[in-house]
Short mmCIF file of the C-alpha atoms (twelve columns), coordinates in Angstrom:
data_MODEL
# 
_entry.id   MODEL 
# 
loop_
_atom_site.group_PDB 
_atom_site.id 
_atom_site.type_symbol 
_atom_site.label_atom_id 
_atom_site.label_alt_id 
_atom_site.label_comp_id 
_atom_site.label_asym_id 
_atom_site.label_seq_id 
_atom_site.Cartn_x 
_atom_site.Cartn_y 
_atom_site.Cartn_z 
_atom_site.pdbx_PDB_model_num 
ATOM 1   C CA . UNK A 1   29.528  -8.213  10.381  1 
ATOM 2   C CA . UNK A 2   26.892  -7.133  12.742  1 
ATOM 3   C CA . UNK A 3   23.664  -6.804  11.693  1 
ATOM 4   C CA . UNK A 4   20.486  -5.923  13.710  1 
ATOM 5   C CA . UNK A 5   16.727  -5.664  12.682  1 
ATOM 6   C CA . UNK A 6   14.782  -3.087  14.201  1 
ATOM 7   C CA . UNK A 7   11.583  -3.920  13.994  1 
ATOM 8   C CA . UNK A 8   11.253  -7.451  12.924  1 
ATOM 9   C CA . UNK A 9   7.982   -8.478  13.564  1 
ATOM 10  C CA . UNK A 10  6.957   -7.220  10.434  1 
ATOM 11  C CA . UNK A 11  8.507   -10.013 9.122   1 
ATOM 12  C CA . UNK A 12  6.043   -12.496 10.894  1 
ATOM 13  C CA . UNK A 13  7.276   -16.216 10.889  1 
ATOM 14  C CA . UNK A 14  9.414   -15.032 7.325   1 
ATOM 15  C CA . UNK A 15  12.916  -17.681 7.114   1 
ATOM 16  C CA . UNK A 16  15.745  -14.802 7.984   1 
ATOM 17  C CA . UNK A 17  18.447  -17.857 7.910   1 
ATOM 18  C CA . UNK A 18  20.266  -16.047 4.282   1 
ATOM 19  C CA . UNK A 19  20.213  -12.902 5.927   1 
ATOM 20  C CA . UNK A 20  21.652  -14.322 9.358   1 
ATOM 21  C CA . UNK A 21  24.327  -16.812 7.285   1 
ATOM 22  C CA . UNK A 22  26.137  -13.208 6.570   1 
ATOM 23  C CA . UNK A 23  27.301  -12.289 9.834   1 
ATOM 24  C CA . UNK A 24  26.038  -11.392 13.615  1 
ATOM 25  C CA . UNK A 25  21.790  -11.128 13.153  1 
ATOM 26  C CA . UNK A 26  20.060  -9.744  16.063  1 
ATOM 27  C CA . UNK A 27  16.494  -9.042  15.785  1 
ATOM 28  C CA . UNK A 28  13.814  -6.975  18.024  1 
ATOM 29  C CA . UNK A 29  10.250  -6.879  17.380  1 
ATOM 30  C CA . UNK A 30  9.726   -3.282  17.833  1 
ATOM 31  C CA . UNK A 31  12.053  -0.357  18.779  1 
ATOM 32  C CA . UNK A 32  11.176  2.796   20.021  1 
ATOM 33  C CA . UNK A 33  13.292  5.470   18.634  1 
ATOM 34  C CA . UNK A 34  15.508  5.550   21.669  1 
ATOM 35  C CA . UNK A 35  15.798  1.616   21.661  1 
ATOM 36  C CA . UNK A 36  16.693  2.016   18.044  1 
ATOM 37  C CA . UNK A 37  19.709  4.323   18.409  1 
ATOM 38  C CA . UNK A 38  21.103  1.957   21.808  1 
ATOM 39  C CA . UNK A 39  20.466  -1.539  19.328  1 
ATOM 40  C CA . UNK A 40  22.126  0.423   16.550  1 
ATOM 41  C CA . UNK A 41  25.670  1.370   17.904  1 
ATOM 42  C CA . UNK A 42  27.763  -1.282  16.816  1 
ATOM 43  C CA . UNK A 43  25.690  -2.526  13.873  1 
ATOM 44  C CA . UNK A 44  27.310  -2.721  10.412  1 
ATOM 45  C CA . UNK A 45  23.886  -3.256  8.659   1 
ATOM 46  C CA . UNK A 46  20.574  -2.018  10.004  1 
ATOM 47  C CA . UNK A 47  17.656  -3.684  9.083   1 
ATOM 48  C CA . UNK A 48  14.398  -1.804  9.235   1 
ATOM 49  C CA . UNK A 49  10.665  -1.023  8.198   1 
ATOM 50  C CA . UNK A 50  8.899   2.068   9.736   1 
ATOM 51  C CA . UNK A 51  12.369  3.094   11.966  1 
ATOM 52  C CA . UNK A 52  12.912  6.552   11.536  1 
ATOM 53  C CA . UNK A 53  16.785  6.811   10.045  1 
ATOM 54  C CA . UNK A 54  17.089  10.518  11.176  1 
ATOM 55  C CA . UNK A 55  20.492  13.047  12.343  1 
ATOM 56  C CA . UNK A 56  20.149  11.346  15.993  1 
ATOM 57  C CA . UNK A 57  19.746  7.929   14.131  1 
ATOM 58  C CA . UNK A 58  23.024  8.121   12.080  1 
ATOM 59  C CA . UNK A 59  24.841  10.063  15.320  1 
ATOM 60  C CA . UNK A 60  24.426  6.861   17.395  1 
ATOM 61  C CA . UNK A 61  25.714  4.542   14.835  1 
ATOM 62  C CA . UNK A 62  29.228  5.643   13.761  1 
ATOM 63  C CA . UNK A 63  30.155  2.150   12.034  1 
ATOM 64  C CA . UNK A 64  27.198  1.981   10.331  1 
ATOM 65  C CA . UNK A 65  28.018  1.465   6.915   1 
ATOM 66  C CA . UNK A 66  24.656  0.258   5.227   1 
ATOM 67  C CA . UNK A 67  20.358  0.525   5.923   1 
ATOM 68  C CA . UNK A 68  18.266  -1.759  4.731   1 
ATOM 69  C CA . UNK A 69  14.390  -0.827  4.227   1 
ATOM 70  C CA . UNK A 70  12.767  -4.225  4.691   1 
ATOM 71  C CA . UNK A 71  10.281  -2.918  1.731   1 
ATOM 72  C CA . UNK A 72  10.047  -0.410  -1.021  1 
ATOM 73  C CA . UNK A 73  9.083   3.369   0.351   1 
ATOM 74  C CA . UNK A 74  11.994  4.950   2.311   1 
ATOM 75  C CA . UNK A 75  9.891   8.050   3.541   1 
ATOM 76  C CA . UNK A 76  11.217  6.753   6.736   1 
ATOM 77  C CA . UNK A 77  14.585  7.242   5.976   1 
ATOM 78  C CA . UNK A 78  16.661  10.467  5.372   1 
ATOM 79  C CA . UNK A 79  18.036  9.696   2.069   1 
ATOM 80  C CA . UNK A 80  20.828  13.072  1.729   1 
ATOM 81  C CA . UNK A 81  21.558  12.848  4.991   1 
ATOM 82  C CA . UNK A 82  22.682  9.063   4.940   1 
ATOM 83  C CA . UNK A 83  24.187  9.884   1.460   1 
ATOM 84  C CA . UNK A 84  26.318  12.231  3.918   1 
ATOM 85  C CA . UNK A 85  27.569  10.203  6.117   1 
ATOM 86  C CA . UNK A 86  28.562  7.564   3.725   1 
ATOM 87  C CA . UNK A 87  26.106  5.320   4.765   1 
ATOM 88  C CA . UNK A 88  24.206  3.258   1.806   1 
ATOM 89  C CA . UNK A 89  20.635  2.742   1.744   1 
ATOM 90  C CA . UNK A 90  18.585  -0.244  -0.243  1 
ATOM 91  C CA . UNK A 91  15.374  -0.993  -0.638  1 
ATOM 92  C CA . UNK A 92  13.534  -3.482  -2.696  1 
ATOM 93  C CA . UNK A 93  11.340  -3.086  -5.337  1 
ATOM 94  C CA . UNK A 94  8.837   -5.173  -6.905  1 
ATOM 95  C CA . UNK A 95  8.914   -8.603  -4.330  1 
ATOM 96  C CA . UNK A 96  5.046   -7.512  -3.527  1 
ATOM 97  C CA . UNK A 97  4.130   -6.830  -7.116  1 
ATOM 98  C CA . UNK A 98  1.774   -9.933  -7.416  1 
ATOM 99  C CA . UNK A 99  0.800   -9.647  -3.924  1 
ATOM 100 C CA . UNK A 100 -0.671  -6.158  -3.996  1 
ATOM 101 C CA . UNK A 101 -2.367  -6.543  -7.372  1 
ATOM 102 C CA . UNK A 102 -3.921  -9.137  -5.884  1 
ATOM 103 C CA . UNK A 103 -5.701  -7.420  -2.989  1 
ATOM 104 C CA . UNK A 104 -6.650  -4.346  -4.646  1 
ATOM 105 C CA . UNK A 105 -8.508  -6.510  -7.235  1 
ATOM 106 C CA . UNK A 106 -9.847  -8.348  -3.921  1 
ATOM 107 C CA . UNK A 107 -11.012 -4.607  -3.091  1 
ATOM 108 C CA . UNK A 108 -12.586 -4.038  -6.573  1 
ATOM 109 C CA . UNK A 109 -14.168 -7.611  -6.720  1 
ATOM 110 C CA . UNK A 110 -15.714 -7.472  -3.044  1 
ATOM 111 C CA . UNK A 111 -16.787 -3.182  -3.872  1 
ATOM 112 C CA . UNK A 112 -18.536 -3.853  -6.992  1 
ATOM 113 C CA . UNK A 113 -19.968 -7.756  -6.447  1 
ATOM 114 C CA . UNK A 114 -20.961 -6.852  -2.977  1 
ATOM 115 C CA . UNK A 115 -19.416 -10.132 -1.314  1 
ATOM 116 C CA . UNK A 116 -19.367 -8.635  2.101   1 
ATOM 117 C CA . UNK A 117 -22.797 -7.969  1.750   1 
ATOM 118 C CA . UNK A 118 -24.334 -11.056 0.214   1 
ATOM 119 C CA . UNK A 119 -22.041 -13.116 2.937   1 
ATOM 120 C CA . UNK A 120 -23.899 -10.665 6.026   1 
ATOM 121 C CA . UNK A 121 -26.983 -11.299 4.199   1 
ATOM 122 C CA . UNK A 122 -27.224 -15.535 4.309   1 
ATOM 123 C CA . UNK A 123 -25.264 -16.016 7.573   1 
ATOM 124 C CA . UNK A 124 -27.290 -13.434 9.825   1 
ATOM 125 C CA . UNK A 125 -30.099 -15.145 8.132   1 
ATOM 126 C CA . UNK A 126 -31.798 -12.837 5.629   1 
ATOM 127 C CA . UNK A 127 -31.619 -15.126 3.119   1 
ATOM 128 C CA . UNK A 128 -33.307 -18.188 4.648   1 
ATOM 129 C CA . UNK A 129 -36.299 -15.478 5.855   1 
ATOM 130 C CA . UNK A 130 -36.553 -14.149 1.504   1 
ATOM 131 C CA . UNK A 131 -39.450 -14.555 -0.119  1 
ATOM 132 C CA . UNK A 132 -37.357 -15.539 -3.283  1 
ATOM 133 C CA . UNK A 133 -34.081 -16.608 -3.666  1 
ATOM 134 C CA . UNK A 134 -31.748 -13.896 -4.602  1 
ATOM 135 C CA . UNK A 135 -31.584 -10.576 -2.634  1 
ATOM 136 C CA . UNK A 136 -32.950 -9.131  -5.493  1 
ATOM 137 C CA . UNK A 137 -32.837 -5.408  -3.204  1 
ATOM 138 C CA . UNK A 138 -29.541 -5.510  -3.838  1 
ATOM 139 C CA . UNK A 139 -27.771 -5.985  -7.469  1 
ATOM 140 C CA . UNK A 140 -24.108 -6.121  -8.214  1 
ATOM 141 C CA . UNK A 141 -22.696 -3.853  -10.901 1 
ATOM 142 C CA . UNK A 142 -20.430 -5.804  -13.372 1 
ATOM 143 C CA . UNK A 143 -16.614 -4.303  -14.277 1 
ATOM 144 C CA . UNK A 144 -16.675 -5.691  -18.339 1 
ATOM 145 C CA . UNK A 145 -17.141 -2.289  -20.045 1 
ATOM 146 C CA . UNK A 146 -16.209 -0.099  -17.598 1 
ATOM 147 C CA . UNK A 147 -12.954 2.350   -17.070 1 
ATOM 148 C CA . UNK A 148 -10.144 1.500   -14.789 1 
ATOM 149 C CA . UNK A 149 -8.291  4.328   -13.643 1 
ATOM 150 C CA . UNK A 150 -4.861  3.915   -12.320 1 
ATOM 151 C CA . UNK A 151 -2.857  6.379   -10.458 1 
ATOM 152 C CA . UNK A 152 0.737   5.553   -11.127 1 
ATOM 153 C CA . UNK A 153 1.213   3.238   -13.586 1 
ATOM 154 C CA . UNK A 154 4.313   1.494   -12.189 1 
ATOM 155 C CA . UNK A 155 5.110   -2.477  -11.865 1 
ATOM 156 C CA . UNK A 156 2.327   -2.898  -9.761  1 
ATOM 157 C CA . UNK A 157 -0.318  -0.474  -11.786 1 
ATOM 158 C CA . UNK A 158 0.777   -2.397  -15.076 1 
ATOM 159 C CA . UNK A 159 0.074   -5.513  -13.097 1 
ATOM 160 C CA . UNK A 160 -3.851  -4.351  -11.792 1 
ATOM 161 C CA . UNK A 161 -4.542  -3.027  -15.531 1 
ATOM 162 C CA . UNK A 162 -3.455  -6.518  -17.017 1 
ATOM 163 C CA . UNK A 163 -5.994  -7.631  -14.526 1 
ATOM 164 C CA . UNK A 164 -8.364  -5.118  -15.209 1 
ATOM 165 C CA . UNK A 165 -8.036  -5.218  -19.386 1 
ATOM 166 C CA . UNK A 166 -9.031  -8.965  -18.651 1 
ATOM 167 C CA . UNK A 167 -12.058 -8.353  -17.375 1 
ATOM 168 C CA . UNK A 168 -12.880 -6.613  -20.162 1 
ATOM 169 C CA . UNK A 169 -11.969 -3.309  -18.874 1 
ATOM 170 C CA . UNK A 170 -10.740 -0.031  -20.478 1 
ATOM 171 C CA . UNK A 171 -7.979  1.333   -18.815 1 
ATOM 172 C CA . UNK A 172 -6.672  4.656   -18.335 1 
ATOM 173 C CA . UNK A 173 -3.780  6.172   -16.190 1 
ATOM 174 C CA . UNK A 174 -2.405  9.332   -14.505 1 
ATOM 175 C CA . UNK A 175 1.249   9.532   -14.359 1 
ATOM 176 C CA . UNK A 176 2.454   11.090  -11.129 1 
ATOM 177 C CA . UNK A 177 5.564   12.255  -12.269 1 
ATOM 178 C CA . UNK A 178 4.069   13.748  -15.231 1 
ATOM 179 C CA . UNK A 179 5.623   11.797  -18.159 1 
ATOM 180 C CA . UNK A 180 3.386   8.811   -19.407 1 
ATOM 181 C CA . UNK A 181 6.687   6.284   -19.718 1 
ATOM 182 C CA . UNK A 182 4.107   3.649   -20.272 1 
ATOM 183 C CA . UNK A 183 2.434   3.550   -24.227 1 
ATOM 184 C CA . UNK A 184 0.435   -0.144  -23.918 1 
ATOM 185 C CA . UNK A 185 -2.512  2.199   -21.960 1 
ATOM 186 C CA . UNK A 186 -3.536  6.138   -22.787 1 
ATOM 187 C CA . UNK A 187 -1.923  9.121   -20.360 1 
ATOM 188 C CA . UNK A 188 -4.520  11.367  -19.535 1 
ATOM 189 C CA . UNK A 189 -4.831  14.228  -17.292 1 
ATOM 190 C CA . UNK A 190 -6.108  13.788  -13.164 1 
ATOM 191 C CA . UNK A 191 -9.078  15.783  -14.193 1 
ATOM 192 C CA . UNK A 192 -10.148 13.662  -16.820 1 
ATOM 193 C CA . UNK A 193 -8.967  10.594  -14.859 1 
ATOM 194 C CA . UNK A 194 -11.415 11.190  -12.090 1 
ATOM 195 C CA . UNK A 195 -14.736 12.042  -14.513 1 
ATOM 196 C CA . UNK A 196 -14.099 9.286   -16.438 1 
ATOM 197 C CA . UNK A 197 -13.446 6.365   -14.554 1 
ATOM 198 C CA . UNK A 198 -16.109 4.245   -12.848 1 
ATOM 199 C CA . UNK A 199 -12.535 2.221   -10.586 1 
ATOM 200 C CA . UNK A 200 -9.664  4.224   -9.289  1 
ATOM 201 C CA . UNK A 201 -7.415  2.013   -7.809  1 
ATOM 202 C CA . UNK A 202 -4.202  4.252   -6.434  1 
ATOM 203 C CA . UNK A 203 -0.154  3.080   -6.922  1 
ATOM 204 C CA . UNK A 204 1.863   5.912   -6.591  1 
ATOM 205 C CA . UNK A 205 4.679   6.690   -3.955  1 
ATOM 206 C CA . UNK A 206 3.993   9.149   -1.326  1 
ATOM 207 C CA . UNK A 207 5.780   12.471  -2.216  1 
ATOM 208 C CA . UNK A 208 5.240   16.425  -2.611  1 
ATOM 209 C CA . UNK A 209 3.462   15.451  -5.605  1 
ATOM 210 C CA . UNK A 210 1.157   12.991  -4.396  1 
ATOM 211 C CA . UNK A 211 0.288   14.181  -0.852  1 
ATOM 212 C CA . UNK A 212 -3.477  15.045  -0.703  1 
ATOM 213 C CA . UNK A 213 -3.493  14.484  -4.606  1 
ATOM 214 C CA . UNK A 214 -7.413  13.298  -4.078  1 
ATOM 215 C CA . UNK A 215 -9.330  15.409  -1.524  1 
ATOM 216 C CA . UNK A 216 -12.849 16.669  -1.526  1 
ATOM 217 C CA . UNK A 217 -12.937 18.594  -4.229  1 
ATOM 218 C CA . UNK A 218 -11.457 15.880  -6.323  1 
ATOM 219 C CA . UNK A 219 -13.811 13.289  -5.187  1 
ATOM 220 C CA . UNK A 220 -16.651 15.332  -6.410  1 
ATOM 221 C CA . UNK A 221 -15.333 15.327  -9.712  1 
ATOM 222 C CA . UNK A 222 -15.610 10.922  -9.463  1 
ATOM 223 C CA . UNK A 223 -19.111 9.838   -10.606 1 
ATOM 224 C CA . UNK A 224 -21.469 8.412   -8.115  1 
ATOM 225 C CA . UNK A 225 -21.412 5.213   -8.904  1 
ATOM 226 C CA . UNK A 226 -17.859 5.043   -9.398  1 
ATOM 227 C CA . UNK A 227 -14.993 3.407   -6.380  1 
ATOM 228 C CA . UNK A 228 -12.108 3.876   -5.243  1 
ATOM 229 C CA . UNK A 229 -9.193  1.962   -4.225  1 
ATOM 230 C CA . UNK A 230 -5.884  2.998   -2.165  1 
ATOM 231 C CA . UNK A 231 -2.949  0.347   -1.543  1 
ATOM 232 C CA . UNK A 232 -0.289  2.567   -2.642  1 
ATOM 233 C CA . UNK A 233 0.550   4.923   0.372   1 
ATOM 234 C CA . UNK A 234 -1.949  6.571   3.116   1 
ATOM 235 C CA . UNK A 235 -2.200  10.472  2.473   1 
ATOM 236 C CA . UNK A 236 -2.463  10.123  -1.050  1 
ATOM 237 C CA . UNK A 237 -6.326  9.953   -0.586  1 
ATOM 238 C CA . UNK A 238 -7.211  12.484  1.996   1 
ATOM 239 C CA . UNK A 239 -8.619  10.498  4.996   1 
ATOM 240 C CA . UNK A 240 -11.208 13.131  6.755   1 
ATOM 241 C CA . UNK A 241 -12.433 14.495  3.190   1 
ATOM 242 C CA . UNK A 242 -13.079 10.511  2.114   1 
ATOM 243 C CA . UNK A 243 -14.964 10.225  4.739   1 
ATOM 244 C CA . UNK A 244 -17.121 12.887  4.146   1 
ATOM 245 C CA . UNK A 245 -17.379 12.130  0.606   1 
ATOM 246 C CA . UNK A 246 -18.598 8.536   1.979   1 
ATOM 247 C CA . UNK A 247 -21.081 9.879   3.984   1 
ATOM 248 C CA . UNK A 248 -22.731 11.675  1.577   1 
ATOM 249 C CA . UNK A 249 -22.820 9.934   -1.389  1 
ATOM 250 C CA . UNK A 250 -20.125 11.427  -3.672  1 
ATOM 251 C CA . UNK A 251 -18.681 8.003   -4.637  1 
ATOM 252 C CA . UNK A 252 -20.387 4.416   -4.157  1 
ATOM 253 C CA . UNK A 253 -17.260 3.085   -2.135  1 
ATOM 254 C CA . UNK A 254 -13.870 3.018   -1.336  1 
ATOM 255 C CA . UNK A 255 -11.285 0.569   0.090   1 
ATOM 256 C CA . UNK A 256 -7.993  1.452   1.913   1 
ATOM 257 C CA . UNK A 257 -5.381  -0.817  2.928   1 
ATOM 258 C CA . UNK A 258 -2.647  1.709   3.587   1 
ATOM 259 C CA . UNK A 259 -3.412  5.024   5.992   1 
ATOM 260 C CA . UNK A 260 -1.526  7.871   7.568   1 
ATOM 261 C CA . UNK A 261 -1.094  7.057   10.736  1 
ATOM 262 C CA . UNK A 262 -0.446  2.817   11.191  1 
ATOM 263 C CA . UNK A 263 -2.327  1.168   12.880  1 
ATOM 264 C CA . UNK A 264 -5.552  3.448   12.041  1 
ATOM 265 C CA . UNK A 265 -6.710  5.133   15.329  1 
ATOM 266 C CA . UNK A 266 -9.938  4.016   16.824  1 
ATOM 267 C CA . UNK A 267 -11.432 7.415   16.604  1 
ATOM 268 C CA . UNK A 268 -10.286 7.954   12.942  1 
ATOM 269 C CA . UNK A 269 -13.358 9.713   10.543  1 
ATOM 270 C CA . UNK A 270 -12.855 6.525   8.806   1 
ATOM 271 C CA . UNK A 271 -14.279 4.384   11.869  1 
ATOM 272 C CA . UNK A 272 -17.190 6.886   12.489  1 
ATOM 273 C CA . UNK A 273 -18.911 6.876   9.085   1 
ATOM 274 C CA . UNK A 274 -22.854 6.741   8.907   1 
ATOM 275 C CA . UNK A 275 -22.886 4.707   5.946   1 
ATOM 276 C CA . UNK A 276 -19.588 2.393   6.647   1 
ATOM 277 C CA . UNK A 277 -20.921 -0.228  4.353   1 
ATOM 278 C CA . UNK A 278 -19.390 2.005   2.145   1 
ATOM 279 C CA . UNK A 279 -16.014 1.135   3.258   1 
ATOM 280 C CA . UNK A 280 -13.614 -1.667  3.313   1 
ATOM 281 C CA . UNK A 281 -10.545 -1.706  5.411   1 
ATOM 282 C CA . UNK A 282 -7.820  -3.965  5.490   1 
ATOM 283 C CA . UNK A 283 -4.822  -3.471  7.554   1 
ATOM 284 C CA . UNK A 284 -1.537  -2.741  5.694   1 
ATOM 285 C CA . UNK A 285 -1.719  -6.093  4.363   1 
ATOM 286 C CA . UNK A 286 -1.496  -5.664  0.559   1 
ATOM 287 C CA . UNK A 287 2.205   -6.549  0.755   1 
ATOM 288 C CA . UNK A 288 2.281   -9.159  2.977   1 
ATOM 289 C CA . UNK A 289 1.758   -12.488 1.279   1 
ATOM 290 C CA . UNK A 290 3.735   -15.602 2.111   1 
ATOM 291 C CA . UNK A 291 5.513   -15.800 -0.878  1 
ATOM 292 C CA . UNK A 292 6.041   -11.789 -1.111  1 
ATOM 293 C CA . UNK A 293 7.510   -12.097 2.281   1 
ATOM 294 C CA . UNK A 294 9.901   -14.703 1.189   1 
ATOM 295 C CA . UNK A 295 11.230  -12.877 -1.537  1 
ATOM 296 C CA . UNK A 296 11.648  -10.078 0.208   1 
ATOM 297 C CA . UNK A 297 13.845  -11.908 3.084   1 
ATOM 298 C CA . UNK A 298 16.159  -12.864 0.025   1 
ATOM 299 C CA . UNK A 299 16.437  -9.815  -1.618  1 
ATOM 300 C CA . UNK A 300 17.454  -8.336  1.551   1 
ATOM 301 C CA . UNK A 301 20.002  -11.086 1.898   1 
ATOM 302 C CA . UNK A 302 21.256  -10.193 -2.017  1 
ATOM 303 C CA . UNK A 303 21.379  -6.249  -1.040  1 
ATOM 304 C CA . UNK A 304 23.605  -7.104  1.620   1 
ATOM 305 C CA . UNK A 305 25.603  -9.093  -0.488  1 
ATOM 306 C CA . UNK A 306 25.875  -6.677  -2.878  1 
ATOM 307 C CA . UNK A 307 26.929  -3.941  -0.567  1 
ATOM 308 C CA . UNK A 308 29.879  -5.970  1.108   1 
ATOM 309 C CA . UNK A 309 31.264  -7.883  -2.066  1 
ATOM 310 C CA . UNK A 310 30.264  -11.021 -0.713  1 
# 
């Protein structure tokens, strides 16, 4: 069996020996699109993250017989058209569950305590010129009490409201797909999501019903003092219309770790803001613990399994 990974640098210094114990493994970094459809010819399995599995994709690689998304979203990947041609497509779903909860409460912790600006303010030496000593121009607002609002209330939305509810937190949700499967926390509409809630913190799937669900308009309805979190998918939030919210005061803060276009460009809105205190950026990273990565690796390994009976 021939497999080949397409872009495995995404993978960083991730163990691929149970994946390469079940056949042929070559891996490449990075492919372009053209380098994908030479590297993909004789492959059985194709391995991939952010490769685009298109018509000229699936024309180049006759044998293939199975894709693998090295994640969870398969925007990337043409789903019917794969269906098709009789080639199978797996992803894998919850390996980063712990790992993304984690960061977006990272987000919430470092947007409402101020951490990022309490650590500027001792080590650029503010705090050893204070006439007291606390940096008492600049209070922290504490969660207990407040509403968490989740967008999606999936594995990993379940997992940030545990967190949340143990903070002391009340949480609400707005399900994406419009049916509430979820009965531990109360449904409740977008519009009464957004007034409501002093956190949003954002874990849906990027689809034609969350694309530009929160634009400007939206993010007027959030109260001033309120944040919000995205480390679901990039588009979900619009990008330009958060940054103008930033800018003037609509919402306190926001954090992104997930964006349209990856990696952000250097002349994004998002990089320009006046007030970019107001903003914490993390690269795609949510996902990308050690351990996450590991399981990921094997549950690859297991889908391939799976497919070919092994």
């Amino acid at each position: 069996m021939k497999i080949v990974f397409l872009d495995s640098i995404t993978m960083g210094d991730t163990s691929l020996a149970e994946i390469a114990a079940l056949g042929e493994l070559t891996c490449y970094p990075s492919s372009t699109p053209e380098e994908a459809r030479k590297r993909v010819r004789e492959a059985d399995v194709a391995i991939l993250n952010k490769v685009l599995v298109n018509k000229e994709f699936l024309d180049a690689a006759p044998g293939l017989k199975l894709v693998c998304e090295a994640g969870t979203g398969i925007n990337n990947i043409d789903v019917p058209l794969c269906r098709e041609r009789g080639v199978s497509v797996r992803n894998v779903a919850a390996y980063s569950t712990d790992s993304v909860a984690q960061i977006a409460w990272m987000h919430i912790l470092n947007l409402s305590g101020r951490a990022f600006h309490y650590n500027r303010f001792v080590k650029e030496g503010y705090y050893s010129r204070n006439v007291v000593h606390v940096d008492y121009r600049h209070p922290f607002t504490e969660i207990c009490g407040k509403t968490l609002g989740i967008v999606g209330m999936g594995a990993i939305g379940q997992k940030v409201a545990s967190i949340g509810r143990a903070f002391g937190m009340e949480v609400i949700y707005y399900s994406t797909s419009g049916t509430g499967h979820c009965k531990e926390y109360p449904s409740v509409s977008l519009d009464e999501l957004l007034s409501r809630s002093d956190v949003i913190s954002i874990h849906a799937p990027y689809n034609e019903r969350t694309a530009g669900l929160i634009g400007y308009q939206q993010l007027r309805q959030m109260k001033p003092t309120a944040y919000l979190v995205n480390t679901g998918r990039g588009g979900i939030a619009v990008e330009e219309e958060l940054a103008r919210a930033l800018d003037e005061g609509l919402i306190a803060g926001a954090a992104l770790d997930v964006f349209v276009k990856e990696p952000l460009p250097a002349d994004h809105p998002l990089m320009k803001l006046e007030h970019p205190e107001r903003l914490l950026l993390t690269p795609h990273i949510a996902w990308y613990s050690q351990e996450a990565r590991a399981r990921l690796a094997h549950e690859m390994a297991e889908n391939i399994k799976k497919e070919f009976g092994i």
